[in-house]
C-alpha beads as a LAMMPS data file, in Angstrom:
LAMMPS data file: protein, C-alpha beads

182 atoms
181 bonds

1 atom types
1 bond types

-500.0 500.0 xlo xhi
-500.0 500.0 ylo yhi
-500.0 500.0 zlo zhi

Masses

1 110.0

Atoms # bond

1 1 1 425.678 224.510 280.588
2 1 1 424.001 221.202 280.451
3 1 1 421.656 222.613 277.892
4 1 1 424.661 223.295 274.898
5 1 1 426.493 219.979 276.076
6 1 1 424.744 218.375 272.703
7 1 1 426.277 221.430 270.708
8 1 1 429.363 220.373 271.940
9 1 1 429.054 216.652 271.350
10 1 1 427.610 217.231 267.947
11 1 1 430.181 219.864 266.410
12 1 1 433.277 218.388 268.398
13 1 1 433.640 222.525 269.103
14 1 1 434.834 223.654 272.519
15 1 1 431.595 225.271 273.678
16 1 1 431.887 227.996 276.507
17 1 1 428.936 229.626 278.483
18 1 1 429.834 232.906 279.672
19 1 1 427.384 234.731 281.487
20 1 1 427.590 239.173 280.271
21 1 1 425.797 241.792 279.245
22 1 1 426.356 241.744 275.552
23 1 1 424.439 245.379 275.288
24 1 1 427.410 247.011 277.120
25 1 1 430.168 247.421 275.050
26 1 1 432.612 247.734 277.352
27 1 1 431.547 244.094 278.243
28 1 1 431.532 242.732 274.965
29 1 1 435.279 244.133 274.347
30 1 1 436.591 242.520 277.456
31 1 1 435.032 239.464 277.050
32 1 1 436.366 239.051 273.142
33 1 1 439.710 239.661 274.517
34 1 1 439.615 237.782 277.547
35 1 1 438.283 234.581 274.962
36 1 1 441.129 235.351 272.450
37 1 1 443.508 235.068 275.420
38 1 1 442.029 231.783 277.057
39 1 1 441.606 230.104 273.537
40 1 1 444.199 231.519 270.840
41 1 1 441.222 233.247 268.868
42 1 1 437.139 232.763 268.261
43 1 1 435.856 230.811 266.101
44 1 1 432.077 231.732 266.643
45 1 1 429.154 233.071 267.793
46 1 1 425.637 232.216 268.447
47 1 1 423.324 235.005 269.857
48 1 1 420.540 234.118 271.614
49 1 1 419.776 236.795 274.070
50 1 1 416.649 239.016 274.276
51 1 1 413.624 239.943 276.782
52 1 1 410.390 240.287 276.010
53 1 1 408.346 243.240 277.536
54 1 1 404.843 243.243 275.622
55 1 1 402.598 246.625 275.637
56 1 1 400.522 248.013 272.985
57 1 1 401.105 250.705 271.108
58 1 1 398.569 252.812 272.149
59 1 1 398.362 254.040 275.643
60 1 1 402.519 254.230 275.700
61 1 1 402.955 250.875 276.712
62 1 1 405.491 249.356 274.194
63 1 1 407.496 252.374 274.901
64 1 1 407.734 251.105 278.558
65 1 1 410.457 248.236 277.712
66 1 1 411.551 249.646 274.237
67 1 1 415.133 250.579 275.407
68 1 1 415.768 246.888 277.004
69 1 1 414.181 245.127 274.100
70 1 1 416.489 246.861 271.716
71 1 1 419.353 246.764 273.358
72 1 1 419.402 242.685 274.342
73 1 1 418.627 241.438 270.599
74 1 1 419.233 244.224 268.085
75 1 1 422.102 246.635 270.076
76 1 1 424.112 243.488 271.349
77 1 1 424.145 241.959 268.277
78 1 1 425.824 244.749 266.212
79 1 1 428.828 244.758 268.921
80 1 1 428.881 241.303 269.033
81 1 1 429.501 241.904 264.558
82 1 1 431.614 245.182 265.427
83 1 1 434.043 243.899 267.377
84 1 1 434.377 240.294 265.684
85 1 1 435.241 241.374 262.160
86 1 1 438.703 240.682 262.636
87 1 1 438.133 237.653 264.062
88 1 1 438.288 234.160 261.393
89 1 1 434.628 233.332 262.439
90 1 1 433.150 230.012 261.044
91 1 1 429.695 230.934 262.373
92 1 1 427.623 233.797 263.638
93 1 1 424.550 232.788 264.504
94 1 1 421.357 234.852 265.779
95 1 1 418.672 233.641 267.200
96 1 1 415.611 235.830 265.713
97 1 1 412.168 235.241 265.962
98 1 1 409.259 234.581 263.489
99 1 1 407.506 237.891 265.651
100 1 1 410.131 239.689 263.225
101 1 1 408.137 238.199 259.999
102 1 1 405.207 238.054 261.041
103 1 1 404.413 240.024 263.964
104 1 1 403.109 239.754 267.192
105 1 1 400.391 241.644 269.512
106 1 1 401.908 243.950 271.894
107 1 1 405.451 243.078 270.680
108 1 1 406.472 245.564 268.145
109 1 1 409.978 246.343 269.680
110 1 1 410.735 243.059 270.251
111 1 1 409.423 241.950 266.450
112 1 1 411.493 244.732 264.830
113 1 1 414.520 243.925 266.922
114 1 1 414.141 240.763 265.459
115 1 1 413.969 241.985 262.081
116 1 1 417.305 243.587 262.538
117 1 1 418.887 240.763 263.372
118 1 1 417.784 238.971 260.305
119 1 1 419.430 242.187 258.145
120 1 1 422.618 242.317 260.601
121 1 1 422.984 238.758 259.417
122 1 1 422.437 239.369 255.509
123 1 1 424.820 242.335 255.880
124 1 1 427.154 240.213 257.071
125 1 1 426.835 238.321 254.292
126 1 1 427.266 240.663 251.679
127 1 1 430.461 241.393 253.767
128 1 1 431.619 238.257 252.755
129 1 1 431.301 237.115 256.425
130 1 1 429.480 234.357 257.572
131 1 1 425.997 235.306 259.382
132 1 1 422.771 233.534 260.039
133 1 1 419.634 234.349 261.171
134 1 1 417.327 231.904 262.203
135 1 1 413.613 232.554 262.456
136 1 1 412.380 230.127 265.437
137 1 1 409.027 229.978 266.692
138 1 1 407.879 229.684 270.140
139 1 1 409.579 226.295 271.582
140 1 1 408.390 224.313 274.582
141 1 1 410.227 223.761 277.265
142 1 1 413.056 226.611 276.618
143 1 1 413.669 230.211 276.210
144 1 1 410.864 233.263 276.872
145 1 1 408.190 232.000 275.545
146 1 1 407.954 228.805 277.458
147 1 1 405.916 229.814 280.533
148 1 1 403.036 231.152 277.912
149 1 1 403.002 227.900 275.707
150 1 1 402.313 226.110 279.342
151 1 1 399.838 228.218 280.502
152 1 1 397.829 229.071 277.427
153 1 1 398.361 224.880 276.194
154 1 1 399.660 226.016 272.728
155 1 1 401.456 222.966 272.448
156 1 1 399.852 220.969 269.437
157 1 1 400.919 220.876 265.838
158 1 1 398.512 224.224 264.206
159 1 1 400.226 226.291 266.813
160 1 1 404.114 226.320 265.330
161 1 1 405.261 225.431 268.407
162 1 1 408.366 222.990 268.168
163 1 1 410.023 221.212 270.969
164 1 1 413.374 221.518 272.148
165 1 1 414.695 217.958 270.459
166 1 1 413.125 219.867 267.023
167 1 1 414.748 222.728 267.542
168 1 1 418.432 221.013 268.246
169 1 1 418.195 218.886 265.032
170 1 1 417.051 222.285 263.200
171 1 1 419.686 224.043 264.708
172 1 1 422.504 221.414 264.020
173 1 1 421.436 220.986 260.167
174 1 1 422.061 224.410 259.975
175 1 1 425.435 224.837 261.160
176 1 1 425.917 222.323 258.883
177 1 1 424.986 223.440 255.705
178 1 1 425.792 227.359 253.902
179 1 1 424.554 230.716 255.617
180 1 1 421.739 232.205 255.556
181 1 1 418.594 232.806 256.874
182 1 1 415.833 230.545 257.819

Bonds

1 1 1 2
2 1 2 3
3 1 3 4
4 1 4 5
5 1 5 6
6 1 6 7
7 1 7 8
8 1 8 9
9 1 9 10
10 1 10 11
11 1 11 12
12 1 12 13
13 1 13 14
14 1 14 15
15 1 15 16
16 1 16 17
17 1 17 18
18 1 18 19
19 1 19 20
20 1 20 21
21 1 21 22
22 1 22 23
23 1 23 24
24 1 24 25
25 1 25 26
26 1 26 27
27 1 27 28
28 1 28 29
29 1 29 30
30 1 30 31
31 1 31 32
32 1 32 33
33 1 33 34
34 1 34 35
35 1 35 36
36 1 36 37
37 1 37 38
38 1 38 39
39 1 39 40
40 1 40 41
41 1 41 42
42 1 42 43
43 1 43 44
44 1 44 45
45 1 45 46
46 1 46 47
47 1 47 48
48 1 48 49
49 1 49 50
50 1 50 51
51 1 51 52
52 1 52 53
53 1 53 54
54 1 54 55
55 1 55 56
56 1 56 57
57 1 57 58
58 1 58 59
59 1 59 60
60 1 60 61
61 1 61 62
62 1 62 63
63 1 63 64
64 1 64 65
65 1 65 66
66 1 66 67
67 1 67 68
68 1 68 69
69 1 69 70
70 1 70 71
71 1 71 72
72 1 72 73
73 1 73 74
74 1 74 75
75 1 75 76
76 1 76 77
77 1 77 78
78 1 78 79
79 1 79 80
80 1 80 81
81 1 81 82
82 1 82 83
83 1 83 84
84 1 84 85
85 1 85 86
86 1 86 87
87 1 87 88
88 1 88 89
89 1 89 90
90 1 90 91
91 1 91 92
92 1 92 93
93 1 93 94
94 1 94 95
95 1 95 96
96 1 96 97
97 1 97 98
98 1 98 99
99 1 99 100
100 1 100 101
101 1 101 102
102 1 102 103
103 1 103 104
104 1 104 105
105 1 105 106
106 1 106 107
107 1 107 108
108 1 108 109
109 1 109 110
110 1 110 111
111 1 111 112
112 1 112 113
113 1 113 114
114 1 114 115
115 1 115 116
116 1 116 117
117 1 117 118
118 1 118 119
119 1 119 120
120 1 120 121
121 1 121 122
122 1 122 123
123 1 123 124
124 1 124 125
125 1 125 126
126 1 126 127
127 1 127 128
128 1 128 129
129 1 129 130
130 1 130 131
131 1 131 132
132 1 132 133
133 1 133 134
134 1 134 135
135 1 135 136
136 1 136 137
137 1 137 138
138 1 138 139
139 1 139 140
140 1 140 141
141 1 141 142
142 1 142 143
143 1 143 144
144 1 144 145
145 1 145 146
146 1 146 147
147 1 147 148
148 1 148 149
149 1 149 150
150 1 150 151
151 1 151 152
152 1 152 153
153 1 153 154
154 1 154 155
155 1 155 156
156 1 156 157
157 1 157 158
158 1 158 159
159 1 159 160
160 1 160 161
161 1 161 162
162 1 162 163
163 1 163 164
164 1 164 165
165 1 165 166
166 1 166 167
167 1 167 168
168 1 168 169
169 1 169 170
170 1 170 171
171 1 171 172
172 1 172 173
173 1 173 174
174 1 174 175
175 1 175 176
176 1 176 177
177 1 177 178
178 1 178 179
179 1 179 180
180 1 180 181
181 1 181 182
């Protein structure tokens, strides 16, 4: 919670953290309605969930985690759109990953789940709904990636690895400013 406290304080939004498993639909349906009850409506959403299970190709080892990949970034995402299109949303935000432009060893799932996100979003868009899709590198300190950027010291300007006061700023210029993706 502490770490969306400067979402909060920056947007003047109420921001809620509610823990559930956005790739069961079930979930996502009672959790909309439960939200709509608790707060009159929604006004948006930011996506950020997604595991990473890296395996190559070859030998059947991306097909080990496929399933979970999918269904964390690219499945939850459409119900998250699905059952929010009636809703006045002000923002939908994903959080995709530069793996979906430009790829990533061992994570082909998890790059074209990615990917999907970033055409959920443009969808949306022609939909005349709002939708972004932002493309963030690996950042230090937060999210999956974090443990690797330690332990492999990627943390130095030629890697595109950002910090988590970079990616804040980023991620409050863009609420600010039209939809899209970047």
């Amino acid at each position: 919670r502490n770490s969306v406290s400067w979402l909060q304080n920056d947007s003047g939004a109420d921001v809620m953290v509610i823990r559930c498993d956005v790739s069961d639909e079930s979930a996502v349906v009672g959790l909309l309605s439960q939200l709509r009850d608790m707060e009159g409506g929604i006004a948006g959403v930011i996506h950020a969930a997604g595991v990473i299970r890296d395996g190559m190709i070859r030998g059947g080892g991306a097909a080990a985690g496929a399933e979970e990949v999918w269904r964390s970034k690219a499945s939850s995402a459409w119900l998250l759109h699905k059952h929010t299109l009636e809703d006045h949303l002000r923002m939908f935000v994903c959080f995709s990953s530069t793996s979906g432009a430009l790829g990533n060893i061992g994570q082909t799932v998890y790059g074209a789940a990615n990917s999907y996100l970033d055409k959920l979003m443009s969808y949306r868009r022609k939909m005349g709904k709002c939708g972004v899709s932002i493309r963030w590198p690996a950042i230090s300190g937060v999210g999956m990636a974090a443990a690797s950027i330690l332990r492999e010291g990627l943390m130095h300007e030629s890697s595109g690895v950002i910090n988590a006061d970079e990616m804040k700023d980023v991620l409050s210029r863009i609420l600010r400013t039209d939809n899209g993706e970047y």
